[in-house]
N, C-alpha and C positions, 0 to 999 in steps of 0.2 A: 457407511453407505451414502447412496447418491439421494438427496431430497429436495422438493421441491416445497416452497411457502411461499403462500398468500399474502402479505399484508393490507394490515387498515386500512395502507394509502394505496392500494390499488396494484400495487409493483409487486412482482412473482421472483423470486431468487433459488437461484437453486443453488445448493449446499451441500459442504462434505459433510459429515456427522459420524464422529468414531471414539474408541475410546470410554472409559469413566474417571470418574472424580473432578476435582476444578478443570471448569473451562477456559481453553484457548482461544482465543475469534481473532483469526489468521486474515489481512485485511492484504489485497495482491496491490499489483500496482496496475499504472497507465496502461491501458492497452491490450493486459493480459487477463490471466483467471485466476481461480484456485491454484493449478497446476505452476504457479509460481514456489508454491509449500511443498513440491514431490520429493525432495532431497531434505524435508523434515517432518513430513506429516507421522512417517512410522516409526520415527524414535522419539516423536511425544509422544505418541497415543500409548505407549509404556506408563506413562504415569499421568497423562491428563485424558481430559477431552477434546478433541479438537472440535472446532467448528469451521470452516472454510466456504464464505460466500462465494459465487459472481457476482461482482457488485454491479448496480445500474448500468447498464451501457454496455455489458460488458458478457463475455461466455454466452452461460443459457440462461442468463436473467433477463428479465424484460427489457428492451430499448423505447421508451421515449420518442415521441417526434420532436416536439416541442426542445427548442432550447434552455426555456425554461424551466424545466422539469428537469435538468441535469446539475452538479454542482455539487461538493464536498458536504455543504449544510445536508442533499440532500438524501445522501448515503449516511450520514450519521444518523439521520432520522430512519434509516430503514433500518439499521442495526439495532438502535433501541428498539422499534418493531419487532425483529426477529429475536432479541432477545427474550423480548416479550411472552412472542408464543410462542418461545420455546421454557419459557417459564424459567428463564436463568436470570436468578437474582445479580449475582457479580460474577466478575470475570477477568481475566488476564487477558487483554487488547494489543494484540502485536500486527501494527502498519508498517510497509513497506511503500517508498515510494509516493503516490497518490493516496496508498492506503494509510502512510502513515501522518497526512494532511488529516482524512479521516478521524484518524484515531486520536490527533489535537483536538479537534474540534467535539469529538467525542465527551474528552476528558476537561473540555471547555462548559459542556450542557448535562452532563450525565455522570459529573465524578463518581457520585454513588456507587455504580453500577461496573467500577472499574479498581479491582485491586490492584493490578500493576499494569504498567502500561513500558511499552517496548515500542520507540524510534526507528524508520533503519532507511537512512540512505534518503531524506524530506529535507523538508523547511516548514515554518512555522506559519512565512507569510511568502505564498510565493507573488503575490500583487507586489512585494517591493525585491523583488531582485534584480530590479534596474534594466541596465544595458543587457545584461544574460538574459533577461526575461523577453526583454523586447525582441533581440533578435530570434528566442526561442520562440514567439510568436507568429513573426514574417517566416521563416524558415519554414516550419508545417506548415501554417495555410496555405504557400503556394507548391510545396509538394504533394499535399495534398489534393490542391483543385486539381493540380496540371499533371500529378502523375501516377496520384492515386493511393488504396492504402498496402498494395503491395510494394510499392517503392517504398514508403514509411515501416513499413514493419522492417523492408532490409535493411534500412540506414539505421533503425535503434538496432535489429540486432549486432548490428557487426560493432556499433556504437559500444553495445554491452559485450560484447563475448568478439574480439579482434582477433585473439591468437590463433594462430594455426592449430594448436593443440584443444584448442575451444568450438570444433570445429560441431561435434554433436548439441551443444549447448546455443549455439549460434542458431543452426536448422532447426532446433525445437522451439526454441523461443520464436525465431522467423514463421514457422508454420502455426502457432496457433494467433500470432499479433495478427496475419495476415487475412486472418477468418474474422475481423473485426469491423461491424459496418459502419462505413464512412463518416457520414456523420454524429451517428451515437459516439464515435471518437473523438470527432471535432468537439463538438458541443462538449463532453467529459474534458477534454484540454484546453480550452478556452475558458471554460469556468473554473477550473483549477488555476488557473495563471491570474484570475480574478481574485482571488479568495483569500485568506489571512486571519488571522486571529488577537493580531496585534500584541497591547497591554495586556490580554487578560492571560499570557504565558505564564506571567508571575504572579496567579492565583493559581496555578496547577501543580498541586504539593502530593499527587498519587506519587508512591514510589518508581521511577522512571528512567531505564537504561537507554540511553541514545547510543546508535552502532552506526558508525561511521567510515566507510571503506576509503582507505587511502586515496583512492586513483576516480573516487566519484565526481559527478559533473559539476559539483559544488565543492568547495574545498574546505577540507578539514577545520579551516578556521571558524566558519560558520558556522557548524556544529558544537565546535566548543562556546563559540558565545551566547549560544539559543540556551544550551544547556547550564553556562552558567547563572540564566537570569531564571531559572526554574527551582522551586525550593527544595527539591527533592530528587535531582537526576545527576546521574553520573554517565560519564560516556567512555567508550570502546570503541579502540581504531583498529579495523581489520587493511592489515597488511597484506600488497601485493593482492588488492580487491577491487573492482569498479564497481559501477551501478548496483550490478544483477549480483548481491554477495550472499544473499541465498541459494544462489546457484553455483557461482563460480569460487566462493570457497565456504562450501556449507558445514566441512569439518567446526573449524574456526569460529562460524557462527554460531552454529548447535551449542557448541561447550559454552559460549559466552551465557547464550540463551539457558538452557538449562540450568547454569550454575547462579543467575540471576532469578529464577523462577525459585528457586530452591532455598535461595538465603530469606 
């Protein structure tokens, strides 16, 4: 079911909630919601619990005026929140994206509360990805001032889902990025591109599959090197996949997923 929750700090999130037994906390990405999990929510909840936010900024959760008030620290802080009252001791943390900046920084303050933890398609530290980073910063803020967050939600969609055969995956993804207010996005992308977690990668020894899609905007190599400085992670490269590889091949990802929940 659809829920809404309160937290200590003030911020309202609303949430999927389905399922029994160990929990899932399904963590979307940049720009999107929940509805990033729709091509996996119903073949976990066979055997777990899901939990699926809108994280700050984002869906029907609260936005923020303040730029201050935005930032990956401070979505980790609402997750422990919502954990909280939802009275879930540990849990399986799977970020995607933004979310899976999240679910670092997560597994950085709150290992306890984290039995395994799932990678897909991030970085560790997106403050040092250099020249990409840089120009990924000029790049939306002047599409954004000058042309708004309709132009931006088309440019990631087509960004994510190109094919002609991706053409449903494209408009879906384009129609809810483009419900996104303007700055509650800014502010969420600008403090992501701020944020990092450095050395303390290699104090993070939860069990940890990093899923890395062939054709993502960072390349493969990345991945392997985050994951080899981490004590406890193994990684998975999904073929003939970009960005959005919960979408665009969820077969693929599901069995990785699963079959990593399961060992």
């Amino acid at each position: 079911m659809i829920c809404k929750a309160e937290l200590e700090n003030g911020i309202s999130l609303e949430y999927l909630d389905r399922g029994e037994g160990e929990v899932i906390l399904l963590l979307h990405g940049l720009g999107s919601t929940k509805a990033d999990w729709d091509l996996q929510k119903d073949l976990f909840l066979k055997d777990f619990r899901i939990i699926a936010p809108d994280l700050r900024g984002h869906g029907n959760s609260s936005k923020p005026k303040l730029k201050e008030d935005y930032g990956v620290q401070k979505c980790a802080e609402d997750m422990k929140l919502l954990l909280d009252k939802l009275k879930i001791a540990d849990c399986i943390v799977v970020g995607f994206s933004m979310g899976g900046a999240i679910a670092f920084e997560m597994a950085t303050r709150i290992s306890e509360r984290i039995s395994k933890l799932v990678i897909v398609n991030t970085a560790p530290d997106f403050n040092a990805l250099g020249e990409m980073g840089e120009q990924m910063i000029a790049e939306r803020t002047e599409m954004l001032r000058s042309q708004g967050m309709e132009a931006m939600a088309e440019k990631v969609a087509v960004g994510m889902f190109p094919e002609k055969y991706q053409k449903d995956l494209r408009t879906a993804f384009y129609s809810r990025a483009k419900e996104n207010d303007l700055e509650a996005y800014y502010n969420s992308f600008i403090t992501l591109m701020d944020w990092g977690i450095g050395d303390k990668i290699r104090t993070i020894d939860i069990p940890t599959l990093v899923v890395a899609s062939e054709l993502d905007y960072t390349p493969v190599t990345l991945k392997q090197s985050y994951t080899s400085e981490m004590k406890n992670a193994k990684l998975e490269v999904i073929n003939n996949s970009r960005h959005g590889v919960t979408m665009d091949q969820p077969e693929k990802f599901n069995k990785a997923l699963l079959k990593f929940f399961k060992s």
